[in-house]
C-alpha positions in Angstrom: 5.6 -11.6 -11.3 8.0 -12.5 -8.4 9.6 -15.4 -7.2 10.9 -16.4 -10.7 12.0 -19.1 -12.0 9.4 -20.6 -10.1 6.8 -20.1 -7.2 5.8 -23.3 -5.2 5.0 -27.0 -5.8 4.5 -28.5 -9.7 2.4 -31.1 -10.6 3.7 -34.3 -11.9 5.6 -34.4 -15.1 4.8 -30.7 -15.3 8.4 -28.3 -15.8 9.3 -25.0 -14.8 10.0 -24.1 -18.6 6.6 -25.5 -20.0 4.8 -23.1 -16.8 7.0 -20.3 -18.2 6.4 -21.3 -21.9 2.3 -21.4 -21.2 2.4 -18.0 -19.4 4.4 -16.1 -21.6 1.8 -17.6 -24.5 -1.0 -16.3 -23.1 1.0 -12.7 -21.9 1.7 -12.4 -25.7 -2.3 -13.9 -26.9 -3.6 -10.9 -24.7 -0.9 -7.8 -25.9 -0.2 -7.4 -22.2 2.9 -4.7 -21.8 6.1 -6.2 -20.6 5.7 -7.6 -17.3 8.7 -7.7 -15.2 9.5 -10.7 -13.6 11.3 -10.6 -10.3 14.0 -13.2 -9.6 15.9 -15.2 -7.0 18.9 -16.3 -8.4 19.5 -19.0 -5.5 16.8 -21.4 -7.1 18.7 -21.8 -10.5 21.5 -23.3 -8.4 21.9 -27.0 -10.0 18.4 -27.2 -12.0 18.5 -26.3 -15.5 15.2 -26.3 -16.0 14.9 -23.7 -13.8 17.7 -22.2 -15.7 15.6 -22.9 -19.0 12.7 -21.0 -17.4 14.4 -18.2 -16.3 16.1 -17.6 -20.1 13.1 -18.1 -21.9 11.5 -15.2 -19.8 14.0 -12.9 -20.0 13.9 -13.5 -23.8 10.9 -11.9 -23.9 10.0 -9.7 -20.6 11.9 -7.6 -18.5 13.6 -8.7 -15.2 14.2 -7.4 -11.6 15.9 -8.0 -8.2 14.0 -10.0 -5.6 17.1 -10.7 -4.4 19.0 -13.7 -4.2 17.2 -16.2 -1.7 14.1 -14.2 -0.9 15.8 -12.6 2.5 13.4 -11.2 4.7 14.6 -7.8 5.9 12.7 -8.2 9.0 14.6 -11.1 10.0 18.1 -9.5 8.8 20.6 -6.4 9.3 20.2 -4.5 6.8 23.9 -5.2 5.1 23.1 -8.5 4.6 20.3 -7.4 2.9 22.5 -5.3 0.7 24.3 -8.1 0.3 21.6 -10.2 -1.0 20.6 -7.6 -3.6 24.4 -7.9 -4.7 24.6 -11.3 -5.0 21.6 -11.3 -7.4 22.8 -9.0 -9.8 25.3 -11.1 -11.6 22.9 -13.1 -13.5 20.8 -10.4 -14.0 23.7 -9.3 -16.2 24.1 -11.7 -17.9 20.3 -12.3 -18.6 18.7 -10.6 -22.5 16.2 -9.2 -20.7 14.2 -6.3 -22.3 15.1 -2.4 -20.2 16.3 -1.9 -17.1 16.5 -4.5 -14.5 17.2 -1.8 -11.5 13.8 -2.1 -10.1 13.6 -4.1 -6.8 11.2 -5.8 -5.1 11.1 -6.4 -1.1 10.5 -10.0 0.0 7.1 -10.5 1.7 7.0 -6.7 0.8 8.9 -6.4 4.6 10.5 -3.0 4.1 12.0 -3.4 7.5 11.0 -3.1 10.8 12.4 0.2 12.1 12.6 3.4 10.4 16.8 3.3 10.5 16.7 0.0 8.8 13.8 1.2 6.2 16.2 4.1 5.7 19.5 2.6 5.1 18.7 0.1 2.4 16.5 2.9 0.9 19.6 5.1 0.5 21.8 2.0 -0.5 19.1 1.4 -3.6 19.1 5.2 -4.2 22.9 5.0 -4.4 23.1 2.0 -7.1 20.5 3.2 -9.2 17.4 1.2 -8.4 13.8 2.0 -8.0 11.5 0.1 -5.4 8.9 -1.6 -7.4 6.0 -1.3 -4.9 2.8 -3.1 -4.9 -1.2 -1.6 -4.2 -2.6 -4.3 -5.1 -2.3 -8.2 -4.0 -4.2 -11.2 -2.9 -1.5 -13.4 -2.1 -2.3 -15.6 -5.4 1.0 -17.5 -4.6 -1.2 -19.5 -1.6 -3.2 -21.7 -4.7 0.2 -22.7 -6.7 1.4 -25.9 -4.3 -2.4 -26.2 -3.3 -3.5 -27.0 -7.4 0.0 -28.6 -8.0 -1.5 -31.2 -5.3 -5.0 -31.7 -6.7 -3.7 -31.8 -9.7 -1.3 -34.8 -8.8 -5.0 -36.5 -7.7 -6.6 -35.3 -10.6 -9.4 -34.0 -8.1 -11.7 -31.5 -10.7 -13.6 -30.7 -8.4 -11.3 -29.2 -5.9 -9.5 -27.8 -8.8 -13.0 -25.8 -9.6 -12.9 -24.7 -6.0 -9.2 -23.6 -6.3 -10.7 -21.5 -9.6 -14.1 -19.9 -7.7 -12.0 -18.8 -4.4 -9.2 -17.7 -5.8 -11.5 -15.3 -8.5 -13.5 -14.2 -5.9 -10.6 -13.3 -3.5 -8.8 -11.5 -6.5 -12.1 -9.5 -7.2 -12.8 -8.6 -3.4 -9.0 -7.1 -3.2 -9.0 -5.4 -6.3 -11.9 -3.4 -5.0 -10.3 -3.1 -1.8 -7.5 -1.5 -3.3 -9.2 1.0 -5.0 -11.0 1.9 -1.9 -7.8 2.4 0.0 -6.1 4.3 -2.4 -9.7 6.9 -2.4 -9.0 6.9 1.4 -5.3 7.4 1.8 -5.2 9.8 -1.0 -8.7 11.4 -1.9 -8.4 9.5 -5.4 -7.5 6.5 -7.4 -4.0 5.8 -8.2 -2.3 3.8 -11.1 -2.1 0.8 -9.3 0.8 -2.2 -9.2 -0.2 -5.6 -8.8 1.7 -8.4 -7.4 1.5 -11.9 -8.8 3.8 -14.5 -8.9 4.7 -17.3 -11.6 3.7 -21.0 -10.6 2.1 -24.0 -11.2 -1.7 -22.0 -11.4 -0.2 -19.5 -13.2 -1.1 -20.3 -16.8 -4.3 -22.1 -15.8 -5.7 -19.1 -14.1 -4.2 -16.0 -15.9 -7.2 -15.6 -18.8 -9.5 -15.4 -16.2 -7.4 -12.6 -14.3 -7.2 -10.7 -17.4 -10.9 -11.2 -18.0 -11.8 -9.8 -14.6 -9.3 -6.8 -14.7 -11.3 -6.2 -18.1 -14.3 -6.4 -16.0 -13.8 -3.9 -13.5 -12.3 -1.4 -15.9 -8.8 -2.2 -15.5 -6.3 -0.8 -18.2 -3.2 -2.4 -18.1 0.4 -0.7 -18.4 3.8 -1.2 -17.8 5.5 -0.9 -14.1 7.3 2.7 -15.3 4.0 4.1 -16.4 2.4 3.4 -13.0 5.1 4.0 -11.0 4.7 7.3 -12.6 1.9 8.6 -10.4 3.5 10.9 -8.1 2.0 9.1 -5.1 5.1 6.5 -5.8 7.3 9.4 -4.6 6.3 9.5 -1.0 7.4 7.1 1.9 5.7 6.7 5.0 9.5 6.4 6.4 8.4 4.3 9.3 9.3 1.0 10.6 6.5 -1.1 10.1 5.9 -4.9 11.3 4.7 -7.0 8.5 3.5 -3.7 6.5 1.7 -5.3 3.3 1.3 -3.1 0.6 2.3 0.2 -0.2 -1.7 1.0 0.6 -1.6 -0.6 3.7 1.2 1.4 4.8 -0.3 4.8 4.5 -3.2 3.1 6.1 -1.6 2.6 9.4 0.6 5.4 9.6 -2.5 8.0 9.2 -4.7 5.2 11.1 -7.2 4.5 8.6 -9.9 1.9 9.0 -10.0 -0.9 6.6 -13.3 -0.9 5.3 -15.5 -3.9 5.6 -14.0 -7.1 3.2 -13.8 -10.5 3.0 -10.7 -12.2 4.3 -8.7 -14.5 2.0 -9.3 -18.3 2.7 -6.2 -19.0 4.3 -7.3 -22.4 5.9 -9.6 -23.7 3.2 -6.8 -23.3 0.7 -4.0 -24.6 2.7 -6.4 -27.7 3.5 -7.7 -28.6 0.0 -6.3 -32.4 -1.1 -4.2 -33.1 1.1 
């Protein structure tokens, strides 16, 4: 889960600690192994319901480095990068977070442009102990947080049914697509990460995720166990523009074709009620 405390807009009256609360409840209700939750430290800066949300998580999940204001390590050298991560780690110190909270995760999943930069802050995590939580599988479900938080506010159910349908069907047509890139990159399957992040449609939405990972024979286990699969060890040690996942790296440095898919619905989402 990234972009804790909180991803995006809220509905009206609705808190970041009662959206923790609710998600946590239903992580719990279905035995899922600890999640880690990835956080930016800069949004807990005078809100303390943010700063509620954030300790009721790490009272019962683990916790990472996103680092602290989401910098983009396209758009920055890489020591201010470094410097980011840095400037995270204090409250992640001082959060009762469950193991170890050396695991990063790379804004947009921008690993950096060129190889040198991909390669410095590489060797700076190395040096201070973190792994690189990487990510096969993601269908950007942080695009229908603000867009429900709005429908919401107009208490539009139909809309909000919409919201439901596309985002399910999205999830289900990138799941697949994962799989399929991982049996072309590699020759094989792979224990697979998947990327979500925590916000308003978060604990509306999340049974129905879990139902569907059920569905397509999903078993779900912690970020060290699938981070495990040796294909976590390799790097396509490339500067990459806007690279995407760790699949779609491999599948532009060998030059893989994407196989036929649906796209996600951009527009249509970022339209709905307003």
């Amino acid at each position: 889960m990234d972009d804790l405390p909180l991803n995006g807009m809220l509905p009206p009256g609705v808190t970041r600690a009662e959206t923790t609360k609710n998600v946590l409840a239903i992580l719990k209700r279905r035995h899922v192994p600890p999640v880690y939750g990835f956080v930016n430290a800069k949004k807990l800066e005078g809100n303390a319901d943010a700063a509620e949300a954030l300790r009721l998580w790490a009272a019962a999940e683990p916790a990472g480095n996103h680092t602290y204001a989401h910098m983009d390590l396209e758009q920055n050298p890489a020591e201010a990068f470094e410097r980011e991560i840095e400037e995270n780690e204090p409250v992640l110190e001082l959060l009762p977070a469950k193991d170890n909270w050396h695991w990063l995760r790379y804004p947009y999943l921008h690993e950096g442009e060129s190889v040198e930069k991909r390669r410095a802050v590489r060797a700076y995590l190395k040096a201070r102990g973190y792994r690189i939580a990487q990510v096969s599988l993601d269908w950007e479900d942080y695009l229908w947080n603000t867009a429900y938080a709005r429908c919401a506010e107009k208490k539009d159910t139909k809309a909000v049914e919409w919201l439901r349908s596309s985002y399910l069907n999205t999830a289900s047509e990138f799941l697949d697509l994962g799989r399929a890139q991982a049996k072309l990159v590699f020759g094989h399957d792979i224990n697979h990460v998947l990327l979500m992040h925590l916000g308003a449609f978060s604990s509306t939405i999340l049974p129905d995720v879990f139902d569907l990972l059920k569905k397509k024979g999903f078993t779900l286990v912690t970020l060290e166990e699938a981070e495990s699969d040796p294909v976590y060890e390799g790097d396509p040690d490339v500067g990459l523009h806007d690279a995407g996942t760790f699949l779609d790296q491999w599948m532009q440095v060998k030059g893989i074709k994407y196989p036929e898919h649906a796209e996600k619905p951009y527009k249509e989402v970022d339209a709905v009620c307003q």
